[in-house]
mmCIF file as gemmi writes it, N, C-alpha and C atoms, coordinates in Angstrom:
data_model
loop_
_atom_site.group_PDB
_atom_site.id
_atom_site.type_symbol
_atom_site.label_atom_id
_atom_site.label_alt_id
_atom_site.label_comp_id
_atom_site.label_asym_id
_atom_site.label_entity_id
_atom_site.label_seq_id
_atom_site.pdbx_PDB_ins_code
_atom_site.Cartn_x
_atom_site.Cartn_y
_atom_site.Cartn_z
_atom_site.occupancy
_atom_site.B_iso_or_equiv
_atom_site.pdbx_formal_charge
_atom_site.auth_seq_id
_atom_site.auth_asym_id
_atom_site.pdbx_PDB_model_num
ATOM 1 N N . UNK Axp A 1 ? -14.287 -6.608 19.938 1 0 ? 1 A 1
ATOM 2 C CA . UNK Axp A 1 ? -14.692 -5.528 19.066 1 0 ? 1 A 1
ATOM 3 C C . UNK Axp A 1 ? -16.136 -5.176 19.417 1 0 ? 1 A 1
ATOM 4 N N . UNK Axp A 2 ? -16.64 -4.032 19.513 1 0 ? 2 A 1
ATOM 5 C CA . UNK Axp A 2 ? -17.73 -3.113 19.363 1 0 ? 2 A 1
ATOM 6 C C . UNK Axp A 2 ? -18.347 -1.688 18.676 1 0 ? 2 A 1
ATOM 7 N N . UNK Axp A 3 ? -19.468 -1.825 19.144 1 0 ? 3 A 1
ATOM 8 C CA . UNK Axp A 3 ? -19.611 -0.607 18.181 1 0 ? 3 A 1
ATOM 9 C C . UNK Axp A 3 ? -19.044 0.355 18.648 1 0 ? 3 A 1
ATOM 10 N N . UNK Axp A 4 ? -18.598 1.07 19.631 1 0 ? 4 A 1
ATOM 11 C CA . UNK Axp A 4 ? -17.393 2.056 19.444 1 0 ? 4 A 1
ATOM 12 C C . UNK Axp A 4 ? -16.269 1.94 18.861 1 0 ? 4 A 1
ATOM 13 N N . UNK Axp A 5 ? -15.849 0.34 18.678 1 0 ? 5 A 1
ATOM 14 C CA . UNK Axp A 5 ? -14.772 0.5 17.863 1 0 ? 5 A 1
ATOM 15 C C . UNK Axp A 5 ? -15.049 0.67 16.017 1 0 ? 5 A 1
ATOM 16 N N . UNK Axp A 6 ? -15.739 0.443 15.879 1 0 ? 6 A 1
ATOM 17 C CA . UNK Axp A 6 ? -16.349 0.281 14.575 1 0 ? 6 A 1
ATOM 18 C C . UNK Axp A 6 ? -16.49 1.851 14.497 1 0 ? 6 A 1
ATOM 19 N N . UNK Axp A 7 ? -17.072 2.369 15.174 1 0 ? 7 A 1
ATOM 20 C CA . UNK Axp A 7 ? -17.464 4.272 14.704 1 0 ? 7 A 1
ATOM 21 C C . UNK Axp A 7 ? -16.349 4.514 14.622 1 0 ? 7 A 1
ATOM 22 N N . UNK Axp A 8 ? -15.216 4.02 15.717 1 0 ? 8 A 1
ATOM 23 C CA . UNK Axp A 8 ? -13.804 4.749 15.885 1 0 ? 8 A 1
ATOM 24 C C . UNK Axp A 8 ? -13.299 4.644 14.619 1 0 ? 8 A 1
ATOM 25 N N . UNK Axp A 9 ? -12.983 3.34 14.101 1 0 ? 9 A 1
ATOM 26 C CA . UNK Axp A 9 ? -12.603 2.899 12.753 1 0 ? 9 A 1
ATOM 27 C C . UNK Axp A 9 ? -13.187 3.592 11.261 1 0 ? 9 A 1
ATOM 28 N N . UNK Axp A 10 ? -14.234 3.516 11.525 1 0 ? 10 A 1
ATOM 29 C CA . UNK Axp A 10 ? -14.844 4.334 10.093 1 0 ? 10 A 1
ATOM 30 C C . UNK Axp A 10 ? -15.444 5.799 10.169 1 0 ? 10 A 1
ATOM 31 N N . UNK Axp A 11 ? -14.846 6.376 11.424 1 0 ? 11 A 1
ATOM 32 C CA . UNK Axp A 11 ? -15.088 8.118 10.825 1 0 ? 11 A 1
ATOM 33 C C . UNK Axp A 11 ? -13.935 8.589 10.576 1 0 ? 11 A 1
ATOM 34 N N . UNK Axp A 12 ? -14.123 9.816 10.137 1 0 ? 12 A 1
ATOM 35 C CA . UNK Axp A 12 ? -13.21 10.394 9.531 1 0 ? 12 A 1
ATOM 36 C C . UNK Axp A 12 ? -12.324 11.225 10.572 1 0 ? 12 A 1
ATOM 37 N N . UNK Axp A 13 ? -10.957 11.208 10.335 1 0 ? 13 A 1
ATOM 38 C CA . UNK Axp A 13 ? -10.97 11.64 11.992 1 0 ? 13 A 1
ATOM 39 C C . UNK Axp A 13 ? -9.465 12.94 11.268 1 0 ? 13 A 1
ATOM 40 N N . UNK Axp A 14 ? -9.917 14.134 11.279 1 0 ? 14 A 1
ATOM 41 C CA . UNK Axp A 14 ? -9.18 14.784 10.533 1 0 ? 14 A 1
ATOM 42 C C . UNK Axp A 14 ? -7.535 14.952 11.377 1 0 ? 14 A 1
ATOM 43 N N . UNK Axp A 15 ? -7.118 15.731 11.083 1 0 ? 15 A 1
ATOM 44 C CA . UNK Axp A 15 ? -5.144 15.377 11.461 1 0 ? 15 A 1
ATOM 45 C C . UNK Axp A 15 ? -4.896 16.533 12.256 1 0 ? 15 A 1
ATOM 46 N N . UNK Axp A 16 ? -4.557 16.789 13.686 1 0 ? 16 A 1
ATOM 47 C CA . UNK Axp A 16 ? -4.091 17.689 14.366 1 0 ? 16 A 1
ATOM 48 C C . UNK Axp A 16 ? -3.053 18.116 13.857 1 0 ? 16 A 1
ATOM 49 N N . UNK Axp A 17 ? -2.572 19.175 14.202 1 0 ? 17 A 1
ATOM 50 C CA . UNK Axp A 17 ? -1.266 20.126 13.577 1 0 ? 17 A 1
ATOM 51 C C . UNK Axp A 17 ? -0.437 19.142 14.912 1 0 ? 17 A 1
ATOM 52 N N . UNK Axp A 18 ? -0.033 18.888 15.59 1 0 ? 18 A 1
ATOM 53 C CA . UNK Axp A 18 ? 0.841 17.627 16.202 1 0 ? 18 A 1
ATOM 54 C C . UNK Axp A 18 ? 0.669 16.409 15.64 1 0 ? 18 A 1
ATOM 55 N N . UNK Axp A 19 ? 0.119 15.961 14.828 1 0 ? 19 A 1
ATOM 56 C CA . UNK Axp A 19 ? -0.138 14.7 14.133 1 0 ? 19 A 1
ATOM 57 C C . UNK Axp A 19 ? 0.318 14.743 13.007 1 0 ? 19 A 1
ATOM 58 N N . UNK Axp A 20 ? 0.73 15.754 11.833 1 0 ? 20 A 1
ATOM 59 C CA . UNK Axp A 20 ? 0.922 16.101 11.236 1 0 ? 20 A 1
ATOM 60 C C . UNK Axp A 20 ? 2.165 15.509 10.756 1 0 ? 20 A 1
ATOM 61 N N . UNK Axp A 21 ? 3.458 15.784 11.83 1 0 ? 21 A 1
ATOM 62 C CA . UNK Axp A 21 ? 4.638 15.473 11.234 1 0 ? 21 A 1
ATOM 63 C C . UNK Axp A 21 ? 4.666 13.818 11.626 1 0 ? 21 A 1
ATOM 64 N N . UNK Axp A 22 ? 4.085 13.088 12.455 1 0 ? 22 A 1
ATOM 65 C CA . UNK Axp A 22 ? 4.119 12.078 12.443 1 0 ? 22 A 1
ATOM 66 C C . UNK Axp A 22 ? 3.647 11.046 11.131 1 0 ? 22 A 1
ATOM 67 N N . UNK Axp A 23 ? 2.426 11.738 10.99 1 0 ? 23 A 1
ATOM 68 C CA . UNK Axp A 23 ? 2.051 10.84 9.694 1 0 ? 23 A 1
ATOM 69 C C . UNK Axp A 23 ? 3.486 11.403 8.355 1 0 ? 23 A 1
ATOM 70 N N . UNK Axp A 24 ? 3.794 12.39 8.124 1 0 ? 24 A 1
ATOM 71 C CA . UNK Axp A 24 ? 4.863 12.484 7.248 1 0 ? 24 A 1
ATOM 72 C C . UNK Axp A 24 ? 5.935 11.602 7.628 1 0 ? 24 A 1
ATOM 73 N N . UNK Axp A 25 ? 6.533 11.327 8.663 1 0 ? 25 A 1
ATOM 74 C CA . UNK Axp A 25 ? 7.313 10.765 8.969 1 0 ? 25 A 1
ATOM 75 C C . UNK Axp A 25 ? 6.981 9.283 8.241 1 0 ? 25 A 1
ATOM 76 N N . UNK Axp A 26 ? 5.96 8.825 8.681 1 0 ? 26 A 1
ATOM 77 C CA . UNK Axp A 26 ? 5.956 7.285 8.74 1 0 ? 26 A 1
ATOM 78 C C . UNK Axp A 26 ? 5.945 7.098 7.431 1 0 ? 26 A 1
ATOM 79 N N . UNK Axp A 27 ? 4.978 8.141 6.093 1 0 ? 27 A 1
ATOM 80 C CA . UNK Axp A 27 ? 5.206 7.892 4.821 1 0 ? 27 A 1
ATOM 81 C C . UNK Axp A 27 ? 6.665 8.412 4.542 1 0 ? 27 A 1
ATOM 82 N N . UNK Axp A 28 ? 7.393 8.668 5.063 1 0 ? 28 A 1
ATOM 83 C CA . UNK Axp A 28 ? 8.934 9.129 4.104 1 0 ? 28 A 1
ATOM 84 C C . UNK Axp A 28 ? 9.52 7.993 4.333 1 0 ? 28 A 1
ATOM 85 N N . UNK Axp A 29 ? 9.335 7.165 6.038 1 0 ? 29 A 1
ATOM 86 C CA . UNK Axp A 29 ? 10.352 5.636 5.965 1 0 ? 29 A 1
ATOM 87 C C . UNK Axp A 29 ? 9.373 4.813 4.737 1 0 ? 29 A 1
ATOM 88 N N . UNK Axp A 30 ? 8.531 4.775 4.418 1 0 ? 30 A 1
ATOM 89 C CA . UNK Axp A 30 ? 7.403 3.77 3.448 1 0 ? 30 A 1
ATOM 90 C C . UNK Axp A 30 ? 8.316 4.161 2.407 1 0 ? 30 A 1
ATOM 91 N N . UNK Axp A 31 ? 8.299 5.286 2.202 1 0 ? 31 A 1
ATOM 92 C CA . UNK Axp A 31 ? 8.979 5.272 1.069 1 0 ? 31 A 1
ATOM 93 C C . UNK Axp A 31 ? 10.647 4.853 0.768 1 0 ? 31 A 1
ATOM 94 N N . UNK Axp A 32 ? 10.909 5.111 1.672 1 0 ? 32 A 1
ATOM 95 C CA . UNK Axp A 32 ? 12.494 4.807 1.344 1 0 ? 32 A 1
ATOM 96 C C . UNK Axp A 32 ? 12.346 2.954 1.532 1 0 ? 32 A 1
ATOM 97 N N . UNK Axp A 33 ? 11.883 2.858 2.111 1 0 ? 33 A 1
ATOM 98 C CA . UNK Axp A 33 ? 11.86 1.235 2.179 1 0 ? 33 A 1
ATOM 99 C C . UNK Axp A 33 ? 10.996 0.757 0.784 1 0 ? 33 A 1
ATOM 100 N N . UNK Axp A 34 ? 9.963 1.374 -0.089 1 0 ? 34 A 1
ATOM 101 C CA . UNK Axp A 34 ? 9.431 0.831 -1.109 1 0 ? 34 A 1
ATOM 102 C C . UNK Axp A 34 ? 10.831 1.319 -2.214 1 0 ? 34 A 1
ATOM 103 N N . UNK Axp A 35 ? 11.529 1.736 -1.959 1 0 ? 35 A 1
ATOM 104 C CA . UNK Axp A 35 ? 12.462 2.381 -3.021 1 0 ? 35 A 1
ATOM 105 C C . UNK Axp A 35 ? 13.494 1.476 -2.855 1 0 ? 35 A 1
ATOM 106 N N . UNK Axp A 36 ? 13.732 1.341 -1.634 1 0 ? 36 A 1
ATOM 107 C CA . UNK Axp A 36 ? 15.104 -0.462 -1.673 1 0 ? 36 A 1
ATOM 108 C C . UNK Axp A 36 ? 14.542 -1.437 -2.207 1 0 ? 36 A 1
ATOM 109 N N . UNK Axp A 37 ? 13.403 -1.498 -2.178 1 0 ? 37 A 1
ATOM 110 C CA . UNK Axp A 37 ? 12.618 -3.12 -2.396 1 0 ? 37 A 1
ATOM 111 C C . UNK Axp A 37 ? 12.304 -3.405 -3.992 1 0 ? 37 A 1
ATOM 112 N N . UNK Axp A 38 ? 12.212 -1.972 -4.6 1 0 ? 38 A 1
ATOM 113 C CA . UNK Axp A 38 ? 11.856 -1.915 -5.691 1 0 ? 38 A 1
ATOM 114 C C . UNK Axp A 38 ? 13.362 -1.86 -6.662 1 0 ? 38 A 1
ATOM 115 N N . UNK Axp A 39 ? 14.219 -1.325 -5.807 1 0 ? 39 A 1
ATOM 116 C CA . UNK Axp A 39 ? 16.35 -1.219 -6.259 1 0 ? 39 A 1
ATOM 117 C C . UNK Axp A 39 ? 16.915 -2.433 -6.25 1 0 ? 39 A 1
ATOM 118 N N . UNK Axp A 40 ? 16.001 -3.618 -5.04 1 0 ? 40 A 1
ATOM 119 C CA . UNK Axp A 40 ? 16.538 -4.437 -5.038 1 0 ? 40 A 1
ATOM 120 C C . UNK Axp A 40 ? 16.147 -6.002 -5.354 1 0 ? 40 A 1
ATOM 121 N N . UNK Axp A 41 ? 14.638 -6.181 -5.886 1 0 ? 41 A 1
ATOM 122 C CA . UNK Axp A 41 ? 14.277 -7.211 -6.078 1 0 ? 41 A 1
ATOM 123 C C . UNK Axp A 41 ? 13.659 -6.925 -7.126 1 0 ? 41 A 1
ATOM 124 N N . UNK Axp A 42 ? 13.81 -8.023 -8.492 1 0 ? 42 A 1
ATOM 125 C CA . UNK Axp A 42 ? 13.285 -7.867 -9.909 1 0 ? 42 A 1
ATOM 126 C C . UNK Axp A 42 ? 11.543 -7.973 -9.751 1 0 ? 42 A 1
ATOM 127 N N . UNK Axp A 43 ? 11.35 -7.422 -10.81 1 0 ? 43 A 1
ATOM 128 C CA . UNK Axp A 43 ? 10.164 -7.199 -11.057 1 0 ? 43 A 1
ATOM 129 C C . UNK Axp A 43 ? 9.456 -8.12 -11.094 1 0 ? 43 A 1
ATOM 130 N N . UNK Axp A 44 ? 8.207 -8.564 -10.244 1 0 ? 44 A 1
ATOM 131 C CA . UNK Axp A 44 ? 7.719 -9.72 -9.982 1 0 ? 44 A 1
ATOM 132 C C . UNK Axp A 44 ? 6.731 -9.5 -9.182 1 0 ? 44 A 1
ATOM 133 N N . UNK Axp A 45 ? 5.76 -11.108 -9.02 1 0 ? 45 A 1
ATOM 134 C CA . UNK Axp A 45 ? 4.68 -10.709 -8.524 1 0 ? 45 A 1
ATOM 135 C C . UNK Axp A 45 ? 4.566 -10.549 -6.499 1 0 ? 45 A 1
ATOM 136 N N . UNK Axp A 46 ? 6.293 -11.13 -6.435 1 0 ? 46 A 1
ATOM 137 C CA . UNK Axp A 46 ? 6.721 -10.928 -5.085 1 0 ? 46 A 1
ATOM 138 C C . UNK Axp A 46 ? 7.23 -9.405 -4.795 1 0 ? 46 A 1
ATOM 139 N N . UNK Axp A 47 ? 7.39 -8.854 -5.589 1 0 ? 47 A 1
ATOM 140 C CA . UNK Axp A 47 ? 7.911 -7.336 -5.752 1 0 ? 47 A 1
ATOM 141 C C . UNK Axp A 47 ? 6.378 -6.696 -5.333 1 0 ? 47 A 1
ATOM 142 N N . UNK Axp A 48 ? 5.533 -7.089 -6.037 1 0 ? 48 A 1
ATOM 143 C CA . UNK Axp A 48 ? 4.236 -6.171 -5.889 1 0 ? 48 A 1
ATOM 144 C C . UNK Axp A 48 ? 3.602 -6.156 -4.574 1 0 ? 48 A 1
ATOM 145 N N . UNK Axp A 49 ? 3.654 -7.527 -4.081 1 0 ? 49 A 1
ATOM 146 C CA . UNK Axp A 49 ? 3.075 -7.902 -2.8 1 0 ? 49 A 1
ATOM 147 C C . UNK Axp A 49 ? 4.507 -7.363 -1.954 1 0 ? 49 A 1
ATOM 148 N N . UNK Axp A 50 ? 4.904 -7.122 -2.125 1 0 ? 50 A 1
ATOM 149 C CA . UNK Axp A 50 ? 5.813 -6.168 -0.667 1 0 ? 50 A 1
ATOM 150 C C . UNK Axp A 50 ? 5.783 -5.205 -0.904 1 0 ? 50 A 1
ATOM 151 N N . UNK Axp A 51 ? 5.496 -4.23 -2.149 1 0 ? 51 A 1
ATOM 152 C CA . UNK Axp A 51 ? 5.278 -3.114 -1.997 1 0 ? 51 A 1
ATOM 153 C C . UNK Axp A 51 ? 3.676 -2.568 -1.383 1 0 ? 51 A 1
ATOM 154 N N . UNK Axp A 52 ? 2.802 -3.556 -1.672 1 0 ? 52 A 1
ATOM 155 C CA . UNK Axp A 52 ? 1.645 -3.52 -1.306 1 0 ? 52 A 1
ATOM 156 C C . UNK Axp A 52 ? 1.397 -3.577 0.081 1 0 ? 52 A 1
ATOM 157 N N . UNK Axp A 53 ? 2.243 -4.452 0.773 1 0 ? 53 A 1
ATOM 158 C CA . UNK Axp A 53 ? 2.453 -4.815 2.172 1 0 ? 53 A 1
ATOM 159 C C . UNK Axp A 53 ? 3.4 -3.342 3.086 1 0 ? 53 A 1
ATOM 160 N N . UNK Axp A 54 ? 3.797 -2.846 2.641 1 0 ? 54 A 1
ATOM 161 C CA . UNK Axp A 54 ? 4.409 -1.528 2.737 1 0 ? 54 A 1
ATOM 162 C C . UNK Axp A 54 ? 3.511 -0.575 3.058 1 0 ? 54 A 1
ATOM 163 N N . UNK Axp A 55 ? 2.707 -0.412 1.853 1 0 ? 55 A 1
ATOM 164 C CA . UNK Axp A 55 ? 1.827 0.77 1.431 1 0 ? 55 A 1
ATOM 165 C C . UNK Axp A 55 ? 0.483 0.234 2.444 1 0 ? 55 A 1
ATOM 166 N N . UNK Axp A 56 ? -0.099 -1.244 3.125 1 0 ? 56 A 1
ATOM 167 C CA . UNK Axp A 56 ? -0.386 -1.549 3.964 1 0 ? 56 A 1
ATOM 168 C C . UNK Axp A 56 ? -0.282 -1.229 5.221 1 0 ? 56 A 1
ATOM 169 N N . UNK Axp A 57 ? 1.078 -1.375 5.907 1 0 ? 57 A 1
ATOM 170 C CA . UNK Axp A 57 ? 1.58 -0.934 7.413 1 0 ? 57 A 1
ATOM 171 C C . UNK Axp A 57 ? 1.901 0.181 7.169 1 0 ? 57 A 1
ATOM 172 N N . UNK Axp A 58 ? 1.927 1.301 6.611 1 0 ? 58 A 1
ATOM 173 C CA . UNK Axp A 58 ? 1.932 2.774 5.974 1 0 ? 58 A 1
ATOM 174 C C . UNK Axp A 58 ? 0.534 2.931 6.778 1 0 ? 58 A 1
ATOM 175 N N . UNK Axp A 59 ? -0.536 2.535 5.97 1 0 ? 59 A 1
ATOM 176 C CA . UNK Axp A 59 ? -1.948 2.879 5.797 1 0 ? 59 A 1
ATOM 177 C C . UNK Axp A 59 ? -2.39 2.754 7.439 1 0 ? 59 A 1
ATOM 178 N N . UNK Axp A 60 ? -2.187 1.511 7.918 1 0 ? 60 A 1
ATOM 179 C CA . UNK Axp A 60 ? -2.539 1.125 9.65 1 0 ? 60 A 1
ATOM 180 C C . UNK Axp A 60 ? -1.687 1.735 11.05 1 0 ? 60 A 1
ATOM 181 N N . UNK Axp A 61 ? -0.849 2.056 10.33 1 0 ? 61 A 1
ATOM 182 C CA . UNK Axp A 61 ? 0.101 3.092 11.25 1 0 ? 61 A 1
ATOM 183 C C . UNK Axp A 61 ? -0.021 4.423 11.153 1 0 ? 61 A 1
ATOM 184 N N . UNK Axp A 62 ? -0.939 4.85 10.089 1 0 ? 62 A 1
ATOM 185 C CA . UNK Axp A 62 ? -1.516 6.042 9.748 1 0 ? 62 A 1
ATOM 186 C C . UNK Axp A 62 ? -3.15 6.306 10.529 1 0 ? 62 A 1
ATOM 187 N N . UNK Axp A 63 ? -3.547 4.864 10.804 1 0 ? 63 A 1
ATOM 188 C CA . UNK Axp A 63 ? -4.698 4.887 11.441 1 0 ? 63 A 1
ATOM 189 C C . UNK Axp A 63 ? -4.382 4.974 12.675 1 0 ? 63 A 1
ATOM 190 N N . UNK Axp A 64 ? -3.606 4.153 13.086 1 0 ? 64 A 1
ATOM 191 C CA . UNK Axp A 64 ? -3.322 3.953 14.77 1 0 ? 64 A 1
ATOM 192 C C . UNK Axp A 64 ? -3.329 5.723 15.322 1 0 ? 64 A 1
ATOM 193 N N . UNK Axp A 65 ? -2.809 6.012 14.57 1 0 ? 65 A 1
ATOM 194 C CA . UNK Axp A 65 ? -2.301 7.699 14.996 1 0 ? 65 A 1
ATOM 195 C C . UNK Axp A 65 ? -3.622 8.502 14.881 1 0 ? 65 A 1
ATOM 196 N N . UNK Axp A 66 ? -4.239 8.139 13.622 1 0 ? 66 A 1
ATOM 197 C CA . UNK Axp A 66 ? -5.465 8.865 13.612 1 0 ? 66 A 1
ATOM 198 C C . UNK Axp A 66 ? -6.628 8.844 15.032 1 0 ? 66 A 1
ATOM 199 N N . UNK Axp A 67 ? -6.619 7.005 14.995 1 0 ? 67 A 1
ATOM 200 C CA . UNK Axp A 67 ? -7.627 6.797 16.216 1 0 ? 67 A 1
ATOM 201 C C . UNK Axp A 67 ? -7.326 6.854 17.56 1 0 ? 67 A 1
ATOM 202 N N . UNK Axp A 68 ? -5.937 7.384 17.744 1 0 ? 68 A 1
ATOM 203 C CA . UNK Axp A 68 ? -5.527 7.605 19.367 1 0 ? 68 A 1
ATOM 204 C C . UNK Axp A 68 ? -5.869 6.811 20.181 1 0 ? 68 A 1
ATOM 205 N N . UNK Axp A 69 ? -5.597 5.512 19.995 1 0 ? 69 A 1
ATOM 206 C CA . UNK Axp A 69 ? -6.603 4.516 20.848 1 0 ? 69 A 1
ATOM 207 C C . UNK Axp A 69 ? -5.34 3.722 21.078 1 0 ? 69 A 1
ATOM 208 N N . UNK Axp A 70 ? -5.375 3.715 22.751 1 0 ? 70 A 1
ATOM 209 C CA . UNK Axp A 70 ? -4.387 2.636 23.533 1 0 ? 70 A 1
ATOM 210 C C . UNK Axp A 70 ? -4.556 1.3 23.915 1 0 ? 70 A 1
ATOM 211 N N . UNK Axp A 71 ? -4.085 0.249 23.601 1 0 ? 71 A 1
ATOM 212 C CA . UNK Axp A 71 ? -4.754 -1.13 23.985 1 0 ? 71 A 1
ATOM 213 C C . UNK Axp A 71 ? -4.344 -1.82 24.726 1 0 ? 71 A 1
């Protein structure tokens, strides 16, 4: 890690009109997968932490796309 990755990481990096349907995409599977998880496991504090963990790899797969960065 360096400081280019660090600027890369914390600016704001607004959404190309080709980027666009990707990030929709990845939140509509988040969602259908927080909607089984929530149909299918009782309410609990293991329920919260997978929906959280969801709304997590949502959030970093939303970045990956943002920061266009190949590794």
């Amino acid at each position: 890690m360096n400081r280019d990755d660090l600027i890369t990481w914390f600016t704001y990096h607004a959404p190309t009109p080709d980027q666009l349907p990707k990030y929709e995409a990845i939140r509509a599977a988040a969602l259908v997968f927080a909607e089984v998880v929530v149909q299918n496991t009782p309410p609990s504090a293991d329920q919260t932490v997978a929906i959280r963990k969801i709304r997590e790899a949502a959030m970093i797969a939303n970045a990956s796309i943002a920061c266009e960065r190949v590794e």
